[in-house]
Biopython code that builds the backbone (N, CA, C, O; Angstrom):
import numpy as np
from Bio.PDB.StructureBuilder import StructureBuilder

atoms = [
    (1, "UNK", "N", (311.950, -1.176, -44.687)),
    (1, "UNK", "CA", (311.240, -2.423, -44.463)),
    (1, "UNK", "C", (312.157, -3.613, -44.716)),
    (1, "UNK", "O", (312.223, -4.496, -43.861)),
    (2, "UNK", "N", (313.018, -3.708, -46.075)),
    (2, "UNK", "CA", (313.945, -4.512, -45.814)),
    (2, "UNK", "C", (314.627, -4.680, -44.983)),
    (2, "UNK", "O", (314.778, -5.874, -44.727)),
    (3, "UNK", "N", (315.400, -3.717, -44.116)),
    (3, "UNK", "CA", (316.151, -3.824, -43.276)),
    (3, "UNK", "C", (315.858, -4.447, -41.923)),
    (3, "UNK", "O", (316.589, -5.047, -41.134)),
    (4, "UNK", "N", (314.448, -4.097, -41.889)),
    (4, "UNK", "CA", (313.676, -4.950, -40.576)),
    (4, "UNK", "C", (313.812, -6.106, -40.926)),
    (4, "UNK", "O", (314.418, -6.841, -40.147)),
    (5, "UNK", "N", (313.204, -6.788, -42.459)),
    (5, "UNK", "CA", (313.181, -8.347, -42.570)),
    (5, "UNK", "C", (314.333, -9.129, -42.285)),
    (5, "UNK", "O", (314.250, -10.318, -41.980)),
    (6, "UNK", "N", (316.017, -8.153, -42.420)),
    (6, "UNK", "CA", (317.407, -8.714, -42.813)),
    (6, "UNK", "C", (317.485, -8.589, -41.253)),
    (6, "UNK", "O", (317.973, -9.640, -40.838)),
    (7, "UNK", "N", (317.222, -7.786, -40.277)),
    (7, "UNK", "CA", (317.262, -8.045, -38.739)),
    (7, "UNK", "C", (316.938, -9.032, -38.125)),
    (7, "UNK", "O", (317.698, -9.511, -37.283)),
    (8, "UNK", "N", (315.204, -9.807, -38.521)),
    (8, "UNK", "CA", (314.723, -10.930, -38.083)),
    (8, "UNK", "C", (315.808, -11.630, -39.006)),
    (8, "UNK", "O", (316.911, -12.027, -38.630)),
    (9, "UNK", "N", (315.540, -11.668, -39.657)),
    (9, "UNK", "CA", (316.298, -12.971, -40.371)),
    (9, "UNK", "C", (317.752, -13.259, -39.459)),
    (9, "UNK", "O", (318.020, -14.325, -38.905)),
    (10, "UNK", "N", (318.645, -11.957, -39.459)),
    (10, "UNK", "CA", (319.551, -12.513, -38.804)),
    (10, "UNK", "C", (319.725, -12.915, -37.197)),
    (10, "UNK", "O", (320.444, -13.737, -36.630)),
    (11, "UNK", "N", (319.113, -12.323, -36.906)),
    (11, "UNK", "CA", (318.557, -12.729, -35.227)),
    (11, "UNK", "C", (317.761, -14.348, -34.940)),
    (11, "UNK", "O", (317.786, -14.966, -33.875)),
    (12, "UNK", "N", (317.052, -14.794, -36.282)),
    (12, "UNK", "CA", (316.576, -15.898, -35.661)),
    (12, "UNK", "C", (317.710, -16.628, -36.347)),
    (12, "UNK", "O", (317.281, -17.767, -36.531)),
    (13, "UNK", "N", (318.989, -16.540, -36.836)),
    (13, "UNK", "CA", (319.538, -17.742, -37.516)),
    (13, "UNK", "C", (320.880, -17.715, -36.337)),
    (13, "UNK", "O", (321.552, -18.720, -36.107)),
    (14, "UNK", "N", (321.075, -16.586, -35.767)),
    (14, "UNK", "CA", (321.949, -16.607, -34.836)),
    (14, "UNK", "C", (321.330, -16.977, -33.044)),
    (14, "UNK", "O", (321.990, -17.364, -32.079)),
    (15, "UNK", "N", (319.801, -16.659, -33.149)),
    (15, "UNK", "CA", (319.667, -16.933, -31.681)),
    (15, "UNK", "C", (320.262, -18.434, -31.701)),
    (15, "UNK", "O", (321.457, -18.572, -31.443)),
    (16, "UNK", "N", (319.251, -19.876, -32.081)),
    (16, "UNK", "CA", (320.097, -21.075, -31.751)),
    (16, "UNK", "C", (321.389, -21.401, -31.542)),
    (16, "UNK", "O", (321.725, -22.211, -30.678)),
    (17, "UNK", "N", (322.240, -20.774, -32.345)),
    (17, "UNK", "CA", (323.549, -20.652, -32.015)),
    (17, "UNK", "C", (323.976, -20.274, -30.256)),
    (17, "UNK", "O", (324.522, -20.823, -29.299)),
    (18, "UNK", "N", (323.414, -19.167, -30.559)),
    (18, "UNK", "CA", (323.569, -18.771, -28.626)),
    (18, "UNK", "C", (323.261, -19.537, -28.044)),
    (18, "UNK", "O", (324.021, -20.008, -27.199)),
    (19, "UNK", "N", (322.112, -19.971, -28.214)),
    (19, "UNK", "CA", (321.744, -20.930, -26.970)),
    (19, "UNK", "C", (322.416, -22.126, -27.357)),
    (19, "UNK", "O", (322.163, -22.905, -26.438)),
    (20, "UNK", "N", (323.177, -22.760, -28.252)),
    (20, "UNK", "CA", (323.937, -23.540, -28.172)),
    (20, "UNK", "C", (325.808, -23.237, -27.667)),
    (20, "UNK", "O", (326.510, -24.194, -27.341)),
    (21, "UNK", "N", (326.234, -22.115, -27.687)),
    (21, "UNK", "CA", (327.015, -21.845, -27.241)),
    (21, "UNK", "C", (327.236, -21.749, -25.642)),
    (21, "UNK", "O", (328.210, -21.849, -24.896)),
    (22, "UNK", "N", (326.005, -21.532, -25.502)),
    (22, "UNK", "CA", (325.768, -21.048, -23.429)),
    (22, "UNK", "C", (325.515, -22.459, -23.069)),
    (22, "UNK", "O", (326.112, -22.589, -22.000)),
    (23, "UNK", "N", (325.071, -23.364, -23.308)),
    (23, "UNK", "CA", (325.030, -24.532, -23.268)),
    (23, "UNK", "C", (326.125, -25.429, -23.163)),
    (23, "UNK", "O", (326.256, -26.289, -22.291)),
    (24, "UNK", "N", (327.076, -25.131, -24.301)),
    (24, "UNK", "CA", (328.486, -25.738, -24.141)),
    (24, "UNK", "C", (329.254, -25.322, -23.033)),
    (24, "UNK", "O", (329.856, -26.036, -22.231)),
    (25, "UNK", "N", (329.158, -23.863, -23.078)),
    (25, "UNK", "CA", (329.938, -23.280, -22.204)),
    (25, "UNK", "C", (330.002, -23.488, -20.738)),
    (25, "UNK", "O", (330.919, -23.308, -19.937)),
    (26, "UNK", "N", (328.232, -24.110, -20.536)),
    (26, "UNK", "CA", (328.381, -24.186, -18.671)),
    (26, "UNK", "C", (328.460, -25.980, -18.897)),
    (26, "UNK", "O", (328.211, -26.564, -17.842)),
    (27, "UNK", "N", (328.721, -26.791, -19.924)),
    (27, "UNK", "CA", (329.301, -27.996, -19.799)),
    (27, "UNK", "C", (330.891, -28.325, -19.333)),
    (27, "UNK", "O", (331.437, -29.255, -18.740)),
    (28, "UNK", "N", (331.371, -26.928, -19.986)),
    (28, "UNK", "CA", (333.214, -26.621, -20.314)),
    (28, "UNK", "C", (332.761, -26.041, -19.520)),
    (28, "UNK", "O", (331.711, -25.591, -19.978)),
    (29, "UNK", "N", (332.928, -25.649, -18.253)),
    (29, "UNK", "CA", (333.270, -24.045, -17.777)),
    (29, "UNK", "C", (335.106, -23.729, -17.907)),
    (29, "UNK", "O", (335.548, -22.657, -18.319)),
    (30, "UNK", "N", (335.721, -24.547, -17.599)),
    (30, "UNK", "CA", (337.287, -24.511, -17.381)),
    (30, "UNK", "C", (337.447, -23.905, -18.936)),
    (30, "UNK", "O", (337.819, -22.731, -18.916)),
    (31, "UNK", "N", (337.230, -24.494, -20.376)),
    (31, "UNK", "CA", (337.357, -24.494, -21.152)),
    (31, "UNK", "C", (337.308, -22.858, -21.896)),
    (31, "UNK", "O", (338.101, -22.226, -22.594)),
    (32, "UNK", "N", (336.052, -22.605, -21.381)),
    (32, "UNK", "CA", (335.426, -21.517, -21.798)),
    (32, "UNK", "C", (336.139, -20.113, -21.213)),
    (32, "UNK", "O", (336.636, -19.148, -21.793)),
    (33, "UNK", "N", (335.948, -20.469, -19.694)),
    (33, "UNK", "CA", (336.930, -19.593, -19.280)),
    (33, "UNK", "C", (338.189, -19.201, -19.908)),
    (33, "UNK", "O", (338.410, -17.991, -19.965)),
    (34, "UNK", "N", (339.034, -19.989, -20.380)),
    (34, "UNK", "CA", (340.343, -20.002, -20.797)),
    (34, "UNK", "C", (340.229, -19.061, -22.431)),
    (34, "UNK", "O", (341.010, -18.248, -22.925)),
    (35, "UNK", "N", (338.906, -19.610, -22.930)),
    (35, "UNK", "CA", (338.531, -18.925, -24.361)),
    (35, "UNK", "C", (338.369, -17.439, -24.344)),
    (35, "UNK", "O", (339.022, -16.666, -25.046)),
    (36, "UNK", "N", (337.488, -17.120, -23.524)),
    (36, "UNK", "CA", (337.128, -15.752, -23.009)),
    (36, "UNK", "C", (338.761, -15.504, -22.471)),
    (36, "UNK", "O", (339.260, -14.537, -23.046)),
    (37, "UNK", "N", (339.344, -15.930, -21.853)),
    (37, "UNK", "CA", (340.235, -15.124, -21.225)),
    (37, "UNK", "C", (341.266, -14.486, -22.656)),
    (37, "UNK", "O", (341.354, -13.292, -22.944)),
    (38, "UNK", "N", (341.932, -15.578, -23.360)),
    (38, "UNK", "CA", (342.381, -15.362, -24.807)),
    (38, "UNK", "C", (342.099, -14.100, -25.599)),
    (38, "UNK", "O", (342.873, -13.207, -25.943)),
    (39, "UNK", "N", (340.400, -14.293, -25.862)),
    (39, "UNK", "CA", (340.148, -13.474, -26.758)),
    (39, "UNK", "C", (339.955, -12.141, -25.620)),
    (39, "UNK", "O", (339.180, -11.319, -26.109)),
    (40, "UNK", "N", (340.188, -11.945, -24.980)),
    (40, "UNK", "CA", (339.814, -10.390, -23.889)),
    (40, "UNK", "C", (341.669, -10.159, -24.171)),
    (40, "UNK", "O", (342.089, -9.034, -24.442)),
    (41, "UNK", "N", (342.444, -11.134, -24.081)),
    (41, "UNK", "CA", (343.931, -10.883, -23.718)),
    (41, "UNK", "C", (344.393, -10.447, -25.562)),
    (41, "UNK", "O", (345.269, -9.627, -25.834)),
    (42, "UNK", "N", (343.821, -10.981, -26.298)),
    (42, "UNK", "CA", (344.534, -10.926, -27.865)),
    (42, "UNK", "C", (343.396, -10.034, -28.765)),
    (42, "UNK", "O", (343.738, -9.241, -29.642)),
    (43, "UNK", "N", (342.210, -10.263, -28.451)),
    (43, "UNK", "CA", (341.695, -9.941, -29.191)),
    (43, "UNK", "C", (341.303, -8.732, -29.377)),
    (43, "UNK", "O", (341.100, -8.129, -30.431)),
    (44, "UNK", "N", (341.154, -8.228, -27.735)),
    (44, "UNK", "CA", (340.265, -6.560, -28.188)),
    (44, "UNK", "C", (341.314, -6.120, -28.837)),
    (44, "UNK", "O", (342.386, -6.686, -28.624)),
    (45, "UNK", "N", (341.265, -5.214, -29.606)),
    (45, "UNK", "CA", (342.024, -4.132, -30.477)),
    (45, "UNK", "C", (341.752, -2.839, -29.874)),
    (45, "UNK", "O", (340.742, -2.526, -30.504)),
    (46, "UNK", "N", (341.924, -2.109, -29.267)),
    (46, "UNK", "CA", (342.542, -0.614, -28.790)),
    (46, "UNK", "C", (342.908, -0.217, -28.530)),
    (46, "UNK", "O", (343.561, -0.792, -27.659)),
    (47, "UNK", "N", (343.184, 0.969, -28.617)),
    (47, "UNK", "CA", (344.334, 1.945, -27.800)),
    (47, "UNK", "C", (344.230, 2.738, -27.460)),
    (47, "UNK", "O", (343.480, 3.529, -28.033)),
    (48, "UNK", "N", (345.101, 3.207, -25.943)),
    (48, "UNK", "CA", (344.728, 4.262, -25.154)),
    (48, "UNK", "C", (346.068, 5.134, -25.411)),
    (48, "UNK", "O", (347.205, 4.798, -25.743)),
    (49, "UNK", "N", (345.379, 6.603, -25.075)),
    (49, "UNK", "CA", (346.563, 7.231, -24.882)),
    (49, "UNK", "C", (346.666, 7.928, -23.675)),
    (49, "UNK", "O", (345.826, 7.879, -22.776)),
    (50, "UNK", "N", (347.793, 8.636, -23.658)),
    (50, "UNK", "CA", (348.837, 8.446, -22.481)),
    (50, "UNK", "C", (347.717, 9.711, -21.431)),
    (50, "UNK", "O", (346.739, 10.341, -21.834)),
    (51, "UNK", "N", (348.170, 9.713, -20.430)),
    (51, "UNK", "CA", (347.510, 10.803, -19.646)),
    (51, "UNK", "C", (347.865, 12.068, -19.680)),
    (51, "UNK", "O", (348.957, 12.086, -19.112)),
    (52, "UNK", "N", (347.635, 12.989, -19.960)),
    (52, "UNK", "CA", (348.651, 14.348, -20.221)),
    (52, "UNK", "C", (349.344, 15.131, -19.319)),
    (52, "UNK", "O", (348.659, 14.774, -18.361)),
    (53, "UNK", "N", (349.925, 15.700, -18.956)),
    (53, "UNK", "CA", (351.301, 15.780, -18.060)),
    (53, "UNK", "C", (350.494, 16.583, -17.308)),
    (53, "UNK", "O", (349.433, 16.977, -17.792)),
    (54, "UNK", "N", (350.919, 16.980, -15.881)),
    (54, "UNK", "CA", (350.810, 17.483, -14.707)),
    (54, "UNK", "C", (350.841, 19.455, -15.586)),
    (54, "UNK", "O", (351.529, 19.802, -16.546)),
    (55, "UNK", "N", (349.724, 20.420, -14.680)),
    (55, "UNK", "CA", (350.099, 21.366, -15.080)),
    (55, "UNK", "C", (351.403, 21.910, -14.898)),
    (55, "UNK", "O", (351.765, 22.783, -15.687)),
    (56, "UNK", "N", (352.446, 21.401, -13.657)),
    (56, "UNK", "CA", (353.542, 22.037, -13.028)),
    (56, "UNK", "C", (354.775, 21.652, -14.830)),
    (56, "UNK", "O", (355.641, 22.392, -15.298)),
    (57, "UNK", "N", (354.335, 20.359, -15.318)),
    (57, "UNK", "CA", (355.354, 20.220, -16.092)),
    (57, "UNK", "C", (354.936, 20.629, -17.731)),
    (57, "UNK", "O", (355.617, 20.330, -18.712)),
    (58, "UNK", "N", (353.608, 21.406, -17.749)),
    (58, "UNK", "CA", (353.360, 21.393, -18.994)),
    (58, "UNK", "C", (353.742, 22.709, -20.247)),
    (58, "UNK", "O", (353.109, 23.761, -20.338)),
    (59, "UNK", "N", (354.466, 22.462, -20.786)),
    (59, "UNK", "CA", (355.080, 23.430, -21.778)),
    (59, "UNK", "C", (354.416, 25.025, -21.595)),
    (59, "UNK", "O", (353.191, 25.112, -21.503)),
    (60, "UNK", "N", (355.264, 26.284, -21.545)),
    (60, "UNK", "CA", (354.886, 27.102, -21.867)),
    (60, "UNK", "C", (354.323, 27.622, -22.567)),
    (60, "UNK", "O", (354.890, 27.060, -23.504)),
    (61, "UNK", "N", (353.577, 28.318, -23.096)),
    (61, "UNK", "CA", (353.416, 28.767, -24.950)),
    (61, "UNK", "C", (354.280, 29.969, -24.921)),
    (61, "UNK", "O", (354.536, 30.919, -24.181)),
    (62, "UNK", "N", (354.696, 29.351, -26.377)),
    (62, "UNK", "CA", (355.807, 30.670, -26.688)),
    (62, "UNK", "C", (357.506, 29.885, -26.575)),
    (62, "UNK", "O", (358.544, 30.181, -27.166)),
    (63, "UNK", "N", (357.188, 28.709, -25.468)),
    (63, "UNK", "CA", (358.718, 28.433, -24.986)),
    (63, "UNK", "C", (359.571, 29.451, -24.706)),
    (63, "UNK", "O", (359.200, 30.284, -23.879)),
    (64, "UNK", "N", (360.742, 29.573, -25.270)),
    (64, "UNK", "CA", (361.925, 30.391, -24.654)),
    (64, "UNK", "C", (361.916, 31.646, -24.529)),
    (64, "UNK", "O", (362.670, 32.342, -23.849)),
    (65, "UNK", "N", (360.361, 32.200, -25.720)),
    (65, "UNK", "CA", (360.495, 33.739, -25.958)),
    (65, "UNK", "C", (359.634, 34.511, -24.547)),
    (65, "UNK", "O", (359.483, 35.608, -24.009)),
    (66, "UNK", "N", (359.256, 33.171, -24.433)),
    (66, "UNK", "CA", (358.350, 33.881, -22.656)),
    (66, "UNK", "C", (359.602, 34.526, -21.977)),
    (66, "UNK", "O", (359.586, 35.736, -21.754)),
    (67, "UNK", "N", (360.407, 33.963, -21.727)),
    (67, "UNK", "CA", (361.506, 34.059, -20.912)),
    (67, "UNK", "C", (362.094, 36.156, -21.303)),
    (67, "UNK", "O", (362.375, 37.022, -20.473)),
    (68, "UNK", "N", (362.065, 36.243, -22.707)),
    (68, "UNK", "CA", (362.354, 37.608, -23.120)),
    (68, "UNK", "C", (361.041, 38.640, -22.890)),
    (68, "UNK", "O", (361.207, 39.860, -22.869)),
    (69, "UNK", "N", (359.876, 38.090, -22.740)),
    (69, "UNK", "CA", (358.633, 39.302, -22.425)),
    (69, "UNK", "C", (359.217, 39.779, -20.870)),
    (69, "UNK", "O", (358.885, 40.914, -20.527)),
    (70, "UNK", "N", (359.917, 39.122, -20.079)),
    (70, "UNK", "CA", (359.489, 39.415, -18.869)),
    (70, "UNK", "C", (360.918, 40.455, -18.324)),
    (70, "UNK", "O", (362.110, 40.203, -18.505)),
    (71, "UNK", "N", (360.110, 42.051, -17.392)),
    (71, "UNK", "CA", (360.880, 42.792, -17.436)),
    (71, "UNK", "C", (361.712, 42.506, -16.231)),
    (71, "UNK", "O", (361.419, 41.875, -15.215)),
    (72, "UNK", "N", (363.048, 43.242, -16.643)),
    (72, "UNK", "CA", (364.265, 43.368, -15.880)),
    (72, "UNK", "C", (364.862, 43.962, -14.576)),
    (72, "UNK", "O", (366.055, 43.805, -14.317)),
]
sb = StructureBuilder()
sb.init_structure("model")
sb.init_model(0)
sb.init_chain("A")
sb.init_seg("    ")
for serial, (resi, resn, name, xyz) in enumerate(atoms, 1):
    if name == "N":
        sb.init_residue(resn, " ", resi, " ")
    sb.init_atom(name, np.array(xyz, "f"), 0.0, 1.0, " ", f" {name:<3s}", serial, name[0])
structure = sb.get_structure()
């Protein structure tokens, strides 16, 4: 039950804000744009990793000792 009250609470102290922010923002559009662009260019934080190699190039298991299973 607290946690519901600490939800409203924070939702109605942040809605005005929004609607004062969306407000500025289509006054600035040039401005805003440039803000958004910033924080999308600096701000997200993540990281991707790499794509994993093609099956043609992907390691044997075993490496070199494959090479000794196979008969003569």
């Amino acid at each position: 039950m607290v946690n519901l009250v600490a939800i409203v609470a924070i939702l109605l102290a942040v809605g005005p804000l929004t609607v004062w922010g969306v407000r500025l923002a289509r006054r600035h559009r040039r401005v805003a744009f440039g803000a958004a662009s910033l924080l999308l260019l600096f701000g997200v934080n993540f990281s991707t990793d790499p794509p994993p190699p093609p099956r043609i190039e992907a390691a044997k298991p075993g490496g070199e000792e494959a090479g000794d299973d196979e008969p003569k």
